[in-house]
C-alpha positions in Angstrom: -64.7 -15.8 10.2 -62.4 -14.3 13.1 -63.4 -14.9 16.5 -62.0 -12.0 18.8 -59.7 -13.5 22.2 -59.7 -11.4 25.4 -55.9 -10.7 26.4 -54.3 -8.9 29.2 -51.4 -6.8 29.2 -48.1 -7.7 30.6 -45.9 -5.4 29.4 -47.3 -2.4 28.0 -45.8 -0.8 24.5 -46.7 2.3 22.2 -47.3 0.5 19.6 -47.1 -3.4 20.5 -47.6 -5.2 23.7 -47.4 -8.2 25.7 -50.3 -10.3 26.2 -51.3 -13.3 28.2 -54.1 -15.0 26.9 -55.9 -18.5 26.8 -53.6 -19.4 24.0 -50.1 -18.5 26.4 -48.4 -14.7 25.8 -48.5 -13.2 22.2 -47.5 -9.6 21.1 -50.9 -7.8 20.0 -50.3 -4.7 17.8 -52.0 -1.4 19.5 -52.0 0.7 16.8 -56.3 0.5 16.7 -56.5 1.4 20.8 -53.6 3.3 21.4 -51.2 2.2 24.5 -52.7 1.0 27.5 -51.3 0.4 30.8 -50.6 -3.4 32.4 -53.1 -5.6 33.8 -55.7 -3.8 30.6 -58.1 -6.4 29.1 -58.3 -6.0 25.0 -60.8 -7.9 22.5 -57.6 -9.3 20.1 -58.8 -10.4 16.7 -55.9 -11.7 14.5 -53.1 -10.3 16.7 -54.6 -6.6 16.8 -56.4 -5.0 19.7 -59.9 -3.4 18.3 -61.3 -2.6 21.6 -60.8 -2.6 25.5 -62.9 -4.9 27.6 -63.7 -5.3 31.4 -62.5 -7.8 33.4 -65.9 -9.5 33.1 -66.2 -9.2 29.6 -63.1 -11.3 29.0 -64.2 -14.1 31.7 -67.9 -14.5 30.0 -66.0 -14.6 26.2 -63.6 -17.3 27.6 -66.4 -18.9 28.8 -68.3 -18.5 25.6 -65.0 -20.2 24.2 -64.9 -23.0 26.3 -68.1 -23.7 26.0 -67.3 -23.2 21.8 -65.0 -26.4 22.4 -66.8 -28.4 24.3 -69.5 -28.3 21.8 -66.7 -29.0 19.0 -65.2 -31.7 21.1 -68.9 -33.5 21.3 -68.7 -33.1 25.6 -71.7 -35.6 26.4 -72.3 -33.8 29.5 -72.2 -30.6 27.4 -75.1 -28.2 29.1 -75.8 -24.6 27.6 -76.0 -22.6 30.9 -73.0 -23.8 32.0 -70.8 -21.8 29.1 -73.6 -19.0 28.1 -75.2 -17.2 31.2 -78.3 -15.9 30.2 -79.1 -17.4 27.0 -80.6 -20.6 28.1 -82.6 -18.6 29.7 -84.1 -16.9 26.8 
C-alpha cells in the first residue's frame, strides 16, 4: 500500500521540484502534473506528484496522518475527532 504526503513547492522545476513536507524537503518528480509554481500543494506518492491539492486538503491529510500515528504509537488519550473531522460524526 502507498499512502499519498501533501508537499509544497519551494523551488519550482519542469520536470522536478523542491518540496517541504512533514518528512523535511524532498525532490518530487512532476512529470504526472506538469510544472507548478512555488508555494503549490501536490498529493506525492512515492516521490511523484499525481495531483494538486488545496491548502486545506494538505492540513486535513496531515492531520489524518498524525492521527495515523497516534493510533500506531497506542496514544491513550487517542480521540477520533480530534485527527478525522467529520467521521466521528458519521
Amino acid at each position: 500500500m502507498c499512502i499519498g504526503i501533501p508537499v509544497q513547492i519551494i523551488q519550482s522545476g519542469e520536470f522536478v521540484s523542491l518540496c517541504r513536507s512533514r518528512n523535511g524537503e524532498e525532490r518530487i518528480n512532476m512529470m504526472l502534473t506538469g510544472a507548478q509554481p512555488e508555494g503549490t500543494w501536490l498529493l506525492a506518492f512515492l516521490g511523484s506528484a499525481r495531483e494538486i491539492i488545496s491548502e486545506e486538503d494538505a492540513r486535513n491529510i496531515n492531520k489524518a496522518l498524525d492521527g495515523l500515528s497516534a493510533i500506531m504509537s497506542q496514544e491513550e488519550d487517542f480521540k477520533v475527532a480530534d485527527y478525522f473531522p467529520g467521521l466521528a460524526d458519521t
